[in-house]
PDB file of N, CA, C and O in Angstrom, chain B, residues numbered from 101:
ATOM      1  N   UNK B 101      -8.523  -3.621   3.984  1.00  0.00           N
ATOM      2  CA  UNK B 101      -7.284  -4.162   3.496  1.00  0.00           C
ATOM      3  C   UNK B 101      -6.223  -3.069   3.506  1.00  0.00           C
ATOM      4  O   UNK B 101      -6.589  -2.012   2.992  1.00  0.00           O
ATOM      5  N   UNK B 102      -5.116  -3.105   3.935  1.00  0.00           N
ATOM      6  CA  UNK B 102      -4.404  -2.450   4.092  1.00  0.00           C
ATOM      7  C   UNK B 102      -2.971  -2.641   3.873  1.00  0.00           C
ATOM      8  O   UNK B 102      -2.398  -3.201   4.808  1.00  0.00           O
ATOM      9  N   UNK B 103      -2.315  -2.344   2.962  1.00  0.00           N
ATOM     10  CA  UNK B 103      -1.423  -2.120   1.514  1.00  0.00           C
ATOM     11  C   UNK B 103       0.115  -1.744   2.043  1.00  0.00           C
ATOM     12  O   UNK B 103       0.091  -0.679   2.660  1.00  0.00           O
ATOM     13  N   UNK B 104       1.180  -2.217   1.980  1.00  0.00           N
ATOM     14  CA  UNK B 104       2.060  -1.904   2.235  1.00  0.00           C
ATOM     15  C   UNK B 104       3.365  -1.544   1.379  1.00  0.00           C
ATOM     16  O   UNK B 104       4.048  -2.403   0.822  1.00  0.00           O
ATOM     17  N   UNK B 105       3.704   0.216   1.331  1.00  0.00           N
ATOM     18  CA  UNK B 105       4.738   0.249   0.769  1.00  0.00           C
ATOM     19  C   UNK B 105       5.787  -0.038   0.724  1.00  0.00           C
ATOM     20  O   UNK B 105       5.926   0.141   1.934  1.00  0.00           O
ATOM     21  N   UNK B 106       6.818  -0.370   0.396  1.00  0.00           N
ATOM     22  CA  UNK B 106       8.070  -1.317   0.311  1.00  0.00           C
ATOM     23  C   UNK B 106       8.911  -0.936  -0.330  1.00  0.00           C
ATOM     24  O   UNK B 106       8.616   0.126  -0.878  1.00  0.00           O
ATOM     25  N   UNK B 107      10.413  -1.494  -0.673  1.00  0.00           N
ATOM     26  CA  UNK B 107      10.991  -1.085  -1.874  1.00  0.00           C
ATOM     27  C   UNK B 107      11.329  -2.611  -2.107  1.00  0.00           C
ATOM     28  O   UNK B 107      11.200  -3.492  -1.257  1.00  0.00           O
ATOM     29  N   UNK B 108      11.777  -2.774  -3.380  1.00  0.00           N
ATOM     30  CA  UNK B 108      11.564  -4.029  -4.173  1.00  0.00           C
ATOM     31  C   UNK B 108      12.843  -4.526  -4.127  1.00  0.00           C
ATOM     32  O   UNK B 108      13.852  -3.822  -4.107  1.00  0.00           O
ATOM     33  N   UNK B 109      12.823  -5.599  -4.111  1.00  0.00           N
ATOM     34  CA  UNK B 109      13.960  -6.826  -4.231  1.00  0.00           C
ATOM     35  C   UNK B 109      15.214  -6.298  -5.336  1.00  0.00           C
ATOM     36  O   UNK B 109      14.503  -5.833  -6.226  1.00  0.00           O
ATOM     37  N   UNK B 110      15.995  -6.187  -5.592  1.00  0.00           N
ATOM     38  CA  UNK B 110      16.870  -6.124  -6.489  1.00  0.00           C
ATOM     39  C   UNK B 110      16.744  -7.788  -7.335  1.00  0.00           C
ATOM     40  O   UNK B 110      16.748  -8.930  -6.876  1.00  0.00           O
ATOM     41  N   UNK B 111      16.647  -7.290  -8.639  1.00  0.00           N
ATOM     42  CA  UNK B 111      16.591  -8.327  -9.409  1.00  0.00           C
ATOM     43  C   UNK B 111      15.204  -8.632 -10.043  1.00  0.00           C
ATOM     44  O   UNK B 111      14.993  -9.362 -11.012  1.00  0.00           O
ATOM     45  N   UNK B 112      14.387  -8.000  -9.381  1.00  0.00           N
ATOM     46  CA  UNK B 112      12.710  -8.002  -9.445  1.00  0.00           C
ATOM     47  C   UNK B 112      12.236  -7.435 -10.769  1.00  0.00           C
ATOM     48  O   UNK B 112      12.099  -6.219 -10.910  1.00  0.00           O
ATOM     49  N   UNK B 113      11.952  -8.403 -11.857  1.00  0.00           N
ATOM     50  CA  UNK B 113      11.596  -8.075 -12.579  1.00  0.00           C
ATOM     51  C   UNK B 113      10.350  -7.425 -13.379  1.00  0.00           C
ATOM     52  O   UNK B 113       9.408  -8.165 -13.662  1.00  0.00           O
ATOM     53  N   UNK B 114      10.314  -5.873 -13.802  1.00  0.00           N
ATOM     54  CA  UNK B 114       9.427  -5.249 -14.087  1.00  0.00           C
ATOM     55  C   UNK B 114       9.037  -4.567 -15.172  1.00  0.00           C
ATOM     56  O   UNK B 114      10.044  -4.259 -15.809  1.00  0.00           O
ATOM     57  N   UNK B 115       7.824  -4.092 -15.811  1.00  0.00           N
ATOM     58  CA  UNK B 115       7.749  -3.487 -16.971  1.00  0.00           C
ATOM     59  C   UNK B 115       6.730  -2.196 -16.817  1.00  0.00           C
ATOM     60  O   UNK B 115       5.767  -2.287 -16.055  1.00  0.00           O
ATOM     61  N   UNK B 116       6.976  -1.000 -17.564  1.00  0.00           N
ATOM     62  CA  UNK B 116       6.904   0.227 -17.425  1.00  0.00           C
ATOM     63  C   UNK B 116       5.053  -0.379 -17.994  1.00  0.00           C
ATOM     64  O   UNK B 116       4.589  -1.322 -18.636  1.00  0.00           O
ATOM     65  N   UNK B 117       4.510   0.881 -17.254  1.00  0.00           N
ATOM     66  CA  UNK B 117       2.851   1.120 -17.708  1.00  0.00           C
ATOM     67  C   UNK B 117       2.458   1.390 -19.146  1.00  0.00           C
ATOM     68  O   UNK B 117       2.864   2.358 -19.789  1.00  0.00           O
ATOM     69  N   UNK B 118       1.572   0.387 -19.630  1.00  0.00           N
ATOM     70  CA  UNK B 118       1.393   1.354 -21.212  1.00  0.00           C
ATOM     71  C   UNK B 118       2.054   0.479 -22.333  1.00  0.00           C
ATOM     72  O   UNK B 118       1.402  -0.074 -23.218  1.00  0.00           O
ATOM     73  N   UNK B 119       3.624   0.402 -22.184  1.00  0.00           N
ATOM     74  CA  UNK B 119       4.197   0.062 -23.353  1.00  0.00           C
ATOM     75  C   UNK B 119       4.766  -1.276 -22.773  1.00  0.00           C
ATOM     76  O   UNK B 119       5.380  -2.034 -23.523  1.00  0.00           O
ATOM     77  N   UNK B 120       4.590  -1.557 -21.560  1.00  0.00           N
ATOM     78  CA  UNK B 120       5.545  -2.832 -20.994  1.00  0.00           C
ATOM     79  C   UNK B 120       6.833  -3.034 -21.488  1.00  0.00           C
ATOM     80  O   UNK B 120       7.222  -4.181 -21.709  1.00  0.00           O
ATOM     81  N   UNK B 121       7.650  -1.920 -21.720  1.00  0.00           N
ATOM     82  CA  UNK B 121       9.519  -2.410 -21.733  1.00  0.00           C
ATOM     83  C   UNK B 121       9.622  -2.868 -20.620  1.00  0.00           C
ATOM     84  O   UNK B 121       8.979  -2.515 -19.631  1.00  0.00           O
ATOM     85  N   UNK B 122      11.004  -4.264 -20.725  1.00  0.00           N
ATOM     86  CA  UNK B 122      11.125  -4.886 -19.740  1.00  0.00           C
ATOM     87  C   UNK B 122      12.337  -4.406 -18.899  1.00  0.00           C
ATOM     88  O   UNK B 122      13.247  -4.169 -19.693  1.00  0.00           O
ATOM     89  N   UNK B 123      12.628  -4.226 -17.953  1.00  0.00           N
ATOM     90  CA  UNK B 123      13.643  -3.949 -16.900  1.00  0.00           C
ATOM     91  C   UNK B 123      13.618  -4.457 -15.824  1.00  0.00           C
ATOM     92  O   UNK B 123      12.605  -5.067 -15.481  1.00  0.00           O
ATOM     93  N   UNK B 124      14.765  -4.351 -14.947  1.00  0.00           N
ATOM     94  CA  UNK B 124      14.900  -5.226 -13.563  1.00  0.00           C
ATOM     95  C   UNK B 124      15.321  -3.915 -12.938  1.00  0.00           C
ATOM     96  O   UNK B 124      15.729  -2.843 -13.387  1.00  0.00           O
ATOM     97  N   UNK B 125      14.971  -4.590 -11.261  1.00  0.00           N
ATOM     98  CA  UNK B 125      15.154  -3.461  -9.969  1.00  0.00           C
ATOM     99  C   UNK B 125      16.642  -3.508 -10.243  1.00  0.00           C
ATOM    100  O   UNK B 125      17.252  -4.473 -10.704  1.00  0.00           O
ATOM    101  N   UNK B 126      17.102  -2.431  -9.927  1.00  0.00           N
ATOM    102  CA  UNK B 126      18.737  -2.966  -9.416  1.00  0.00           C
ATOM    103  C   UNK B 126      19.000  -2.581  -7.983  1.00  0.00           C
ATOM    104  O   UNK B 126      19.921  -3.226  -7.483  1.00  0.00           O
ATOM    105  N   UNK B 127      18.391  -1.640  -7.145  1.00  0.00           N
ATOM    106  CA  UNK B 127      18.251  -1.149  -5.954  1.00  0.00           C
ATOM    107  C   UNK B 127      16.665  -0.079  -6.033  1.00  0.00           C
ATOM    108  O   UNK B 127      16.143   0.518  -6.974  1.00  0.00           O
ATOM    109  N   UNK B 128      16.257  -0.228  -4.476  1.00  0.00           N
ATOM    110  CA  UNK B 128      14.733   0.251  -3.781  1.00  0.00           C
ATOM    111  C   UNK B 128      15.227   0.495  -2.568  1.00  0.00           C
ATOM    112  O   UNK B 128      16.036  -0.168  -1.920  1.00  0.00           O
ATOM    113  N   UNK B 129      14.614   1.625  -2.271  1.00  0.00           N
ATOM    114  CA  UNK B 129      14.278   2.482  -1.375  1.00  0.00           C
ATOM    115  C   UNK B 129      12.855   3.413  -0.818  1.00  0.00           C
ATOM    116  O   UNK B 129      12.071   4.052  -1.519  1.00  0.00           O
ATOM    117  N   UNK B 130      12.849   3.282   0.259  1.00  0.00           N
ATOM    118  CA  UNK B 130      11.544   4.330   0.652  1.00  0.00           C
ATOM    119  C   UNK B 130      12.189   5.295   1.621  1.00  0.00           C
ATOM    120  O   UNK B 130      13.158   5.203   2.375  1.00  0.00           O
ATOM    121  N   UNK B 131      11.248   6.334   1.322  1.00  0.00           N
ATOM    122  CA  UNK B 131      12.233   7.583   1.734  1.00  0.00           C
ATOM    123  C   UNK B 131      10.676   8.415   2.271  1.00  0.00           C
ATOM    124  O   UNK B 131       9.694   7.973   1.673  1.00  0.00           O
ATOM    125  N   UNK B 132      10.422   9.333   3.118  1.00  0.00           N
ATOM    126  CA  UNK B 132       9.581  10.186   3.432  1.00  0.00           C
ATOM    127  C   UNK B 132       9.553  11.476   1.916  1.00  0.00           C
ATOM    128  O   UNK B 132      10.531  12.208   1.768  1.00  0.00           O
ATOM    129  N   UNK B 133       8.521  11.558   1.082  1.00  0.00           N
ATOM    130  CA  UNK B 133       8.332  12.361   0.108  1.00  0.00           C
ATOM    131  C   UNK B 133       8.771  14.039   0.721  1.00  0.00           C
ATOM    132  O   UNK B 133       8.152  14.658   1.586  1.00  0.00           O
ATOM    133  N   UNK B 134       9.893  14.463   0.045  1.00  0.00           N
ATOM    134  CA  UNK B 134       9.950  16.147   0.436  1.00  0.00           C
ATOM    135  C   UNK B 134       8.946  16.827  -0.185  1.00  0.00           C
ATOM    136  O   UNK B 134       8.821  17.868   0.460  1.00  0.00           O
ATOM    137  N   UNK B 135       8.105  16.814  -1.145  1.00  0.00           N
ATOM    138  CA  UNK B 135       6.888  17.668  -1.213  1.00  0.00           C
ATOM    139  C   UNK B 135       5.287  17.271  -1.285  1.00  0.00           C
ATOM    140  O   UNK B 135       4.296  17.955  -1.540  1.00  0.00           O
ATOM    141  N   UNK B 136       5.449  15.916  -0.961  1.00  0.00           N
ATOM    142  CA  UNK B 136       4.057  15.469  -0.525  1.00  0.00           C
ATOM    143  C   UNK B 136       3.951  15.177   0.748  1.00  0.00           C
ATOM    144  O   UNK B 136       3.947  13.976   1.015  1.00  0.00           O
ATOM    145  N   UNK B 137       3.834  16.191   1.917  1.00  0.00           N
ATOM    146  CA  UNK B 137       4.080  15.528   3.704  1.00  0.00           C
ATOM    147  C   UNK B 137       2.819  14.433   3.955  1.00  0.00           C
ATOM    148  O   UNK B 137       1.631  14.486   3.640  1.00  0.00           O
ATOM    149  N   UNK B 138       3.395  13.700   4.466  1.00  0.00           N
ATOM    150  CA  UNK B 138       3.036  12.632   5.221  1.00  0.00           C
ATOM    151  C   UNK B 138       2.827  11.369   4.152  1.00  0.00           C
ATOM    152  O   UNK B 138       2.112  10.385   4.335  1.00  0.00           O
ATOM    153  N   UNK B 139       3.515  11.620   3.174  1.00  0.00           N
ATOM    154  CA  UNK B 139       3.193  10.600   2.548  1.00  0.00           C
ATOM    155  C   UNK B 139       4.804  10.026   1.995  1.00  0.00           C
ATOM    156  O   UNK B 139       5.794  10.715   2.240  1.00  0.00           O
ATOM    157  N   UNK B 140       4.929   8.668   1.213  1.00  0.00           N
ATOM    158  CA  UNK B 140       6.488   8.260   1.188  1.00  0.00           C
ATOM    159  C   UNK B 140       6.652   8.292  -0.215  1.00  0.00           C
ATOM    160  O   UNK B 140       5.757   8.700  -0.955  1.00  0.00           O
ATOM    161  N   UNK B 141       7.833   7.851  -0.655  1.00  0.00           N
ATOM    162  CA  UNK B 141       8.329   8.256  -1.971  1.00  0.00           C
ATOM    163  C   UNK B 141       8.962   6.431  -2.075  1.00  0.00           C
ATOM    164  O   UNK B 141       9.160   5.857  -1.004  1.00  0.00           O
ATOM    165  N   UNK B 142       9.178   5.809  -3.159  1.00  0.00           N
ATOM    166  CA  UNK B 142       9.837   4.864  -3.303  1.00  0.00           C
ATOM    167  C   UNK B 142      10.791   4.663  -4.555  1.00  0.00           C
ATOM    168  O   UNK B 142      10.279   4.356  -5.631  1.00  0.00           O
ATOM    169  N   UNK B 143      11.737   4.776  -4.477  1.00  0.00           N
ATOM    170  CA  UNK B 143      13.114   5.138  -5.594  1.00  0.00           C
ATOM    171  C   UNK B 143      13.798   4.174  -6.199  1.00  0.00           C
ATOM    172  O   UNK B 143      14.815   3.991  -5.530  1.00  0.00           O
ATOM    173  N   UNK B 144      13.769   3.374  -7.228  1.00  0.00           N
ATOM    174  CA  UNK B 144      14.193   2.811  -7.869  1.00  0.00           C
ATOM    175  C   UNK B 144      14.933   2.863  -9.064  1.00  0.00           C
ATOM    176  O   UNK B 144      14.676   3.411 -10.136  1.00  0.00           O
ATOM    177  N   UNK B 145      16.004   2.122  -8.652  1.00  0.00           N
ATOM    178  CA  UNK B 145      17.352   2.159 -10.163  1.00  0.00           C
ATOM    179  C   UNK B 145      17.200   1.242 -11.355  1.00  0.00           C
ATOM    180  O   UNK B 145      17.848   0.217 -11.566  1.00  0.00           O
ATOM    181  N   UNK B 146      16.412   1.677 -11.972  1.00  0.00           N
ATOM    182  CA  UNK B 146      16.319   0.057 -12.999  1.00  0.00           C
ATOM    183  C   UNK B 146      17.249   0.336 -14.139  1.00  0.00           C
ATOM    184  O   UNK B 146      17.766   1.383 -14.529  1.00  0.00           O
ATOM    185  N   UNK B 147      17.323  -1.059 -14.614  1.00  0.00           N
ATOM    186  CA  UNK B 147      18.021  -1.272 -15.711  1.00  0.00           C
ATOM    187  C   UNK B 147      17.308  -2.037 -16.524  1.00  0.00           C
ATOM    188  O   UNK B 147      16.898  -3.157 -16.218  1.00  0.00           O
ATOM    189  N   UNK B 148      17.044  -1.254 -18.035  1.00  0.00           N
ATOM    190  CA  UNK B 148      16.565  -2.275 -19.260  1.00  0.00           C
ATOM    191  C   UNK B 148      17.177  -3.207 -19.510  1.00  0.00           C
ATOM    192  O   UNK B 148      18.407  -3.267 -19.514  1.00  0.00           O
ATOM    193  N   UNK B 149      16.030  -4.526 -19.884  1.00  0.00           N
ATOM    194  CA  UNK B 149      16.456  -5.244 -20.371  1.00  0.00           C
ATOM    195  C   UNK B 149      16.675  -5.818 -21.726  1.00  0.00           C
ATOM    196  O   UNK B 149      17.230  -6.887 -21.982  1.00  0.00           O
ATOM    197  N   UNK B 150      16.198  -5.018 -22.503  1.00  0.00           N
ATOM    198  CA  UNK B 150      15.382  -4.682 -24.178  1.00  0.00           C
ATOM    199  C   UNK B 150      15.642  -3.738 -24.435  1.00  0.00           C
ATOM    200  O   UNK B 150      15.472  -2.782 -23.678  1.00  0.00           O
ATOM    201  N   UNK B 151      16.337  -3.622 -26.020  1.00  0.00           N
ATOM    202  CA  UNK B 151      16.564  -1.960 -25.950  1.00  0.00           C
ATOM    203  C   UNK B 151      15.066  -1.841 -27.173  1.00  0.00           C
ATOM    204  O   UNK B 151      14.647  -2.792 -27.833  1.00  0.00           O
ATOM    205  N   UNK B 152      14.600  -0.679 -27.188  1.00  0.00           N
ATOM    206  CA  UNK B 152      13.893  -0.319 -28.461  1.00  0.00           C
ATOM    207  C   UNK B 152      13.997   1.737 -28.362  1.00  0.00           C
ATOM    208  O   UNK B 152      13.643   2.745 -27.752  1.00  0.00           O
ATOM    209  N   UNK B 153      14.942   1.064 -29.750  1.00  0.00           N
ATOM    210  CA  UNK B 153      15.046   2.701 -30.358  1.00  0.00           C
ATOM    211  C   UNK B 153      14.572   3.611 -30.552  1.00  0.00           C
ATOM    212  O   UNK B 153      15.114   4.661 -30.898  1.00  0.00           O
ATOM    213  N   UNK B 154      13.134   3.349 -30.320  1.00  0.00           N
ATOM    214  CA  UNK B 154      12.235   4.619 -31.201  1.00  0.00           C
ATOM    215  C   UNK B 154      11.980   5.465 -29.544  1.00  0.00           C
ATOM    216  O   UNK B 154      11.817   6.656 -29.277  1.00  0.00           O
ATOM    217  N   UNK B 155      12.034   4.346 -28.747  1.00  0.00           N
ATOM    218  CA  UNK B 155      11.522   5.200 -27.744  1.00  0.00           C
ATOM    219  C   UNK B 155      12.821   5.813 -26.643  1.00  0.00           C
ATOM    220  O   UNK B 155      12.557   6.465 -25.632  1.00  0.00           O
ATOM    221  N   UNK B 156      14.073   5.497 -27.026  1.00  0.00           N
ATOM    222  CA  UNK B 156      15.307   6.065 -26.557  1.00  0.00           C
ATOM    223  C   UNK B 156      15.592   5.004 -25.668  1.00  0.00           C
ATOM    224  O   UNK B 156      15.845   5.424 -24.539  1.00  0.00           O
ATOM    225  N   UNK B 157      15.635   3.853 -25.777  1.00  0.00           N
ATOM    226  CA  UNK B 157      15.833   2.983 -24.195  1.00  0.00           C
ATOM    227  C   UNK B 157      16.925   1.534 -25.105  1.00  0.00           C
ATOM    228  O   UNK B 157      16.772   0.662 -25.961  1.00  0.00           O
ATOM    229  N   UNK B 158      17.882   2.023 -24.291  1.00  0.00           N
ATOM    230  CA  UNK B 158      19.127   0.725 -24.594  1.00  0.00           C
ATOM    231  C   UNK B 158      19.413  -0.368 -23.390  1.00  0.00           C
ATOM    232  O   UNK B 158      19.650  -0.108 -22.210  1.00  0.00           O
ATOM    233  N   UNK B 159      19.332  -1.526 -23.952  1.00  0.00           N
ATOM    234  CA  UNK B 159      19.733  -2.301 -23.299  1.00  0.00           C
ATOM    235  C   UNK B 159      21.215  -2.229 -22.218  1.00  0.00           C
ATOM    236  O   UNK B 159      22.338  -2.099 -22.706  1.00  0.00           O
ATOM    237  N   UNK B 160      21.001  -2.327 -20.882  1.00  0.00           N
ATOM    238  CA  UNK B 160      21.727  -2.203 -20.037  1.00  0.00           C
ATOM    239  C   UNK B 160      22.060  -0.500 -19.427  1.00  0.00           C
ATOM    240  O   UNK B 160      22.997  -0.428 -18.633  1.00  0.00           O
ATOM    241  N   UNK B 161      21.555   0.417 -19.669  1.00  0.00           N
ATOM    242  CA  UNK B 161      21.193   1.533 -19.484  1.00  0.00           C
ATOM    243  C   UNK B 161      20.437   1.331 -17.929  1.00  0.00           C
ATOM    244  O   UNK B 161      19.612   0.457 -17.665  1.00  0.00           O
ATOM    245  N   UNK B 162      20.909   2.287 -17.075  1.00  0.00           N
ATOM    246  CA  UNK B 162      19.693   2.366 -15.960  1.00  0.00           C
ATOM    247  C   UNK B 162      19.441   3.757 -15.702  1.00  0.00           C
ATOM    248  O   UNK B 162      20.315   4.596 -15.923  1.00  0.00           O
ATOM    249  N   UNK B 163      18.353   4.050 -15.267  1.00  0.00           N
ATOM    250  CA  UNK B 163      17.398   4.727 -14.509  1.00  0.00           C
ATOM    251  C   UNK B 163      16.963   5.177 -13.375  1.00  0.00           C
ATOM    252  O   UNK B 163      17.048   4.348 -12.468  1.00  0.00           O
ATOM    253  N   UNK B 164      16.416   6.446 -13.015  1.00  0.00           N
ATOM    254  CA  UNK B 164      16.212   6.432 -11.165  1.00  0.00           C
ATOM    255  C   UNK B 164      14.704   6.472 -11.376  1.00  0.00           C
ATOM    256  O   UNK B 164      14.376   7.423 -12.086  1.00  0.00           O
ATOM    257  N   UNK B 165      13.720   5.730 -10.973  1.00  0.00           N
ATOM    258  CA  UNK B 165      12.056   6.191 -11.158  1.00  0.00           C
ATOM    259  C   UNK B 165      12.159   6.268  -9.867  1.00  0.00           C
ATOM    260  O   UNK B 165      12.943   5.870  -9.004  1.00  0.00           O
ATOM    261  N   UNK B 166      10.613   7.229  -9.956  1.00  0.00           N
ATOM    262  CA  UNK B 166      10.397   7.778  -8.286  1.00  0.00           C
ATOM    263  C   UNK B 166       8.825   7.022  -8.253  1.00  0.00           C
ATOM    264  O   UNK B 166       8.249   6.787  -9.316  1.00  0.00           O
ATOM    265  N   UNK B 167       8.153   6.641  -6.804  1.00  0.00           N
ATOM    266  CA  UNK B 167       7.078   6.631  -6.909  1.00  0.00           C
ATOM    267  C   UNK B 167       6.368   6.964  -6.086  1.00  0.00           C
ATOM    268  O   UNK B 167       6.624   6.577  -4.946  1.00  0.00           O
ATOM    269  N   UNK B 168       5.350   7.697  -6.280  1.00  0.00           N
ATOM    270  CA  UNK B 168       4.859   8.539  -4.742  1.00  0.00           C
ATOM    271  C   UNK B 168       3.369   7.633  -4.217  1.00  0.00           C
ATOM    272  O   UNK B 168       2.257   7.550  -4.738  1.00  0.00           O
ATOM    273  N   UNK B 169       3.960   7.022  -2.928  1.00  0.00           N
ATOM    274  CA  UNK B 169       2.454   6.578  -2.344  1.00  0.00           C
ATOM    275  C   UNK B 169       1.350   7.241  -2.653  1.00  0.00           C
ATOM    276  O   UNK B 169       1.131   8.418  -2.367  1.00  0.00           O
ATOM    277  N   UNK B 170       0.557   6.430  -3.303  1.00  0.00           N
ATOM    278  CA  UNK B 170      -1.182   6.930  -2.984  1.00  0.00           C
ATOM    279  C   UNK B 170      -1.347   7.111  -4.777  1.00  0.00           C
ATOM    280  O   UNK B 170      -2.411   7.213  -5.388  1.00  0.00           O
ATOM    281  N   UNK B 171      -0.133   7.111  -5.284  1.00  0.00           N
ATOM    282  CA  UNK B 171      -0.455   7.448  -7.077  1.00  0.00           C
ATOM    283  C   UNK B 171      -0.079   6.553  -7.541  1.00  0.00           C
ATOM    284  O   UNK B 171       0.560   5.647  -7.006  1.00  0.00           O
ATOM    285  N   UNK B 172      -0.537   6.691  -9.018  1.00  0.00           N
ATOM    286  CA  UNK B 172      -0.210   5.908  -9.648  1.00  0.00           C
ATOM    287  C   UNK B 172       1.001   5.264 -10.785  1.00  0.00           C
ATOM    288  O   UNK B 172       1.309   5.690 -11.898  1.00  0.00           O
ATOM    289  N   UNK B 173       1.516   4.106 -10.035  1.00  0.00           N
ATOM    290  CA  UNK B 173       3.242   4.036 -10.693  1.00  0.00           C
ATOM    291  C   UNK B 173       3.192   4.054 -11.890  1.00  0.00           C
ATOM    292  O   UNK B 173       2.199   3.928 -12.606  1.00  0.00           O
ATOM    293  N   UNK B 174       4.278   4.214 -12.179  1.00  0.00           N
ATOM    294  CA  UNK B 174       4.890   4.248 -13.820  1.00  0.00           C
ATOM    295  C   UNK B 174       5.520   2.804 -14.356  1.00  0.00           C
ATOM    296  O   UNK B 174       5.895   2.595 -15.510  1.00  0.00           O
ATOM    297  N   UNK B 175       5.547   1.995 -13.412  1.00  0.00           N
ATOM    298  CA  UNK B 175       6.206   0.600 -13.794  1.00  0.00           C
ATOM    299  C   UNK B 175       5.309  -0.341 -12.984  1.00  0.00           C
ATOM    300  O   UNK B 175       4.627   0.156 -12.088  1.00  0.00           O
ATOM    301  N   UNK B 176       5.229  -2.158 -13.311  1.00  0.00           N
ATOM    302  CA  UNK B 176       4.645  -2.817 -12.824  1.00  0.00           C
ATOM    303  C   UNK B 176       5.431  -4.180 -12.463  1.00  0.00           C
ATOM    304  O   UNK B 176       6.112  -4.695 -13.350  1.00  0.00           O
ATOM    305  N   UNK B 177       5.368  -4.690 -11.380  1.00  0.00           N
ATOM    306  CA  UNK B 177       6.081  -6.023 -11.541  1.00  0.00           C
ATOM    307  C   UNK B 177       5.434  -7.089 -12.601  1.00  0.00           C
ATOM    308  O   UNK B 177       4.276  -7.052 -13.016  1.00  0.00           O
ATOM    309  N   UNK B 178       6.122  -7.744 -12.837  1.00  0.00           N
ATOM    310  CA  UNK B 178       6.066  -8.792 -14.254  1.00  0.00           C
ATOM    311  C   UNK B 178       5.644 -10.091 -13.489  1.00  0.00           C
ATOM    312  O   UNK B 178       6.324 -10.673 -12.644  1.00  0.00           O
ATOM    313  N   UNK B 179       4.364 -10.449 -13.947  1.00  0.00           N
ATOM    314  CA  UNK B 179       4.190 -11.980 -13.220  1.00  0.00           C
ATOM    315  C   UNK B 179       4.484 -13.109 -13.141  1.00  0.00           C
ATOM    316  O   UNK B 179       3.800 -13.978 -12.600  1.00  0.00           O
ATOM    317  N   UNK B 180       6.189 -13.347 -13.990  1.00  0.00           N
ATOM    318  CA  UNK B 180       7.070 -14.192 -13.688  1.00  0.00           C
ATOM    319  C   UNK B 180       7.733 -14.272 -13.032  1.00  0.00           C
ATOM    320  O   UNK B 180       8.742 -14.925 -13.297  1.00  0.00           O
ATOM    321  N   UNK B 181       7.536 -13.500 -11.447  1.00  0.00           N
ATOM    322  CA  UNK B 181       8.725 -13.706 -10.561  1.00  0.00           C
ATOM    323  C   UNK B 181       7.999 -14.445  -9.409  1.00  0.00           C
ATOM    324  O   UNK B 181       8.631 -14.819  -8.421  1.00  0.00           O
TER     325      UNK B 181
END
């Protein structure tokens, strides 16, 4: 089986690993990783959709996450889309 990296839909709704805050893509990209060769990087702008205080995250605030093929992401798509 063989897995394809991508960058995600804008609008694609997702939640971080662990604590599931909710946020949406706002723009994706794949890019060739500058310090992992031969492998890709995938860059995403999200924006919360929930703020919760304790952990510093306001509603409508965005973000750049990075994600490096072959590891393991920091965010997950949400299985309502």
């Amino acid at each position: 089986m063989t897995t394809t990296f991508a960058p995600l839909a804008p609008g694609t709704k997702i939640a971080t690993v662990g604590t599931f805050y909710p946020a949406e893509v706002v723009t994706s990209e794949v890019q060739p990783a500058k310090f992992v060769p031969g492998r890709q990087v995938r860059k995403s702008v999200i924006r919360w959709t929930e703020s919760n205080p304790l952990a510093g995250i306001r509603a409508g605030d965005e973000e750049v996450w990075a994600h490096i093929e072959g590891r393991f992401p920091r965010f997950v798509v949400t299985a309502d889309n």
